[in-house]
N, C-alpha and C positions, 0 to 999 in steps of 0.2 A: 098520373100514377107512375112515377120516376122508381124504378126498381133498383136498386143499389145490388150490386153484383154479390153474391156472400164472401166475408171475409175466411183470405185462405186460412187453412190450418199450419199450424208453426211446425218450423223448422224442426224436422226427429232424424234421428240414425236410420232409424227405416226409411224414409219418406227418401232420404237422400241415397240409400243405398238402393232403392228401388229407382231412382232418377237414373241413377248411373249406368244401374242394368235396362233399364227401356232404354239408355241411348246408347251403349256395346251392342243391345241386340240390330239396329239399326243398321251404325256405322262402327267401321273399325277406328282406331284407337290409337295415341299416344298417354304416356301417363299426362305430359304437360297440355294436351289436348281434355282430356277430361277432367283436370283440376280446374282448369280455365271455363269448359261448360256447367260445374259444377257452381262454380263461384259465377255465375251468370247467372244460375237458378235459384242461387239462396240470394243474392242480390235482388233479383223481381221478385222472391217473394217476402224479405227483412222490407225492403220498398214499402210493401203494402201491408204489410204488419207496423209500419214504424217500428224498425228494431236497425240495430248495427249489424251488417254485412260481417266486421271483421270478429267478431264475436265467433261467428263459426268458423273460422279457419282449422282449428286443430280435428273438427268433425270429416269436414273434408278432407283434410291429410288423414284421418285414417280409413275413411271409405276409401280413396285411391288406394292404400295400401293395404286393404283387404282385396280389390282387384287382381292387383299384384301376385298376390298370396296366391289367388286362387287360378292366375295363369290365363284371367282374362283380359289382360292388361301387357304387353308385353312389345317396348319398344323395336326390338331388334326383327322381331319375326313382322311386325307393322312396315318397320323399313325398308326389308327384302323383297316383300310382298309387292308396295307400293312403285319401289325402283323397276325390279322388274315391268311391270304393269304399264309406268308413265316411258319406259325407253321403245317396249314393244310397241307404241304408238307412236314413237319418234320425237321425244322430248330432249333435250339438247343435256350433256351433263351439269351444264349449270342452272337450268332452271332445276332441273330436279334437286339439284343440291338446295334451291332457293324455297323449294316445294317443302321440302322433308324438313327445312329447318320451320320452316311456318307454323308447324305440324307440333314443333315442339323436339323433334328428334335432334340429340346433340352432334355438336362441328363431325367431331374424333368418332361417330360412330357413321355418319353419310359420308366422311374420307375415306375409311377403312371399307364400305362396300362400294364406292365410286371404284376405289383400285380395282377390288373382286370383279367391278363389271368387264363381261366379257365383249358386251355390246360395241362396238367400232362406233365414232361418230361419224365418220360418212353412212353407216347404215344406217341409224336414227333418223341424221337430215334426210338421206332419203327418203326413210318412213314417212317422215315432218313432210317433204312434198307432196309424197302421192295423196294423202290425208288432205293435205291444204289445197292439189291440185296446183301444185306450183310449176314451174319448168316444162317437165318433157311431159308433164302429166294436164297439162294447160291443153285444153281444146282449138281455142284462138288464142290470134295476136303476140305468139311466143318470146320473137325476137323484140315485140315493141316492148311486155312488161317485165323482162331479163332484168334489168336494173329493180324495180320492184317484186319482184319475184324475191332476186339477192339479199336487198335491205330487208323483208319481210326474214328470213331463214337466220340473218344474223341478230336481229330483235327479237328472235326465238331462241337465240344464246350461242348459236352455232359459231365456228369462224369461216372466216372471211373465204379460206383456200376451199373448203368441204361445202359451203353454202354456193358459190361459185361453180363447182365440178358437180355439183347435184344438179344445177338449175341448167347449166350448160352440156347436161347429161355425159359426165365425160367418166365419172365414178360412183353411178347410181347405185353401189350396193346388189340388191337385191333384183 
């Protein structure tokens, strides 16, 4: 007695715009971040309808831009948000830069708040150690894993001088 799963219900304005809103109420948002989950959801379910994916493209451009509309969709106030958030925990300016763009947020708008940041990157790498427990924040073995310590802060995006004066506690910031 092999039960076949039931066949989803097709592709609607509502079904999609209710997709959208269960996944804002979840997680916060970029617009190119939600066209993208959006087009992943009518994709698994055109999949199992046999239908074409790109058939709804213009559905989806306007569910995102009823988001929009309605102010629950809003790159810029996502970005601030998320910069702040990912530096407080001592994220390096470049991965963040790396982060926000993944996200979907454009070059010209994570430059113009990278400048705004107030945040010093010796304070980050330091946040980034005590978090990591790197350097002065190391319970053993300090001097033997300095050089690993170092390469760890700069593969977290830091430079060389700030990843260095962190782990050799010479300008820990905070």
């Amino acid at each position: 007695m092999d039960k076949q799963p039931p066949k989803p219900k097709p592709v609607t304005p509502e079904w999609l715009f209710r997709a959208a809103a269960h996944y804002l109420e979840r997680y916060a948002s970029t617009t190119a971040n939600l066209r993208r989950v959006l087009e992943r959801k009518v994709m698994r379910r055109c999949h199992a309808l046999g239908e074409e994916p790109a058939d709804y493209g213009d559905l989806i451009d306007t569910t995102v831009a009823r988001f929009i509309e309605l102010k629950l969709v809003d790159d810029q106030a996502f970005a601030e948000a998320r910069l702040a958030s990912l530096r407080r925990r001592g994220t390096s300016k470049r991965m963040v830069a790396a982060k926000l763009s993944e996200k979907g947020v454009g070059r010209d708008l994570v430059e113009m708040l990278l400048a705004k940041d107030e945040t010093s990157e010796r304070d980050a790498a330091a946040a980034y150690a005590k978090r990591r427990r790197l350097g002065p924040h190391r319970l053993r073995e300090r001097a033997e894993r300095r050089d690993r310590d170092v390469a760890a802060m700069v593969r977290a995006g830091f430079g060389f001088s700030d990843a260095a004066a962190v782990i050799d506690g010479d300008g820990g910031g905070r």
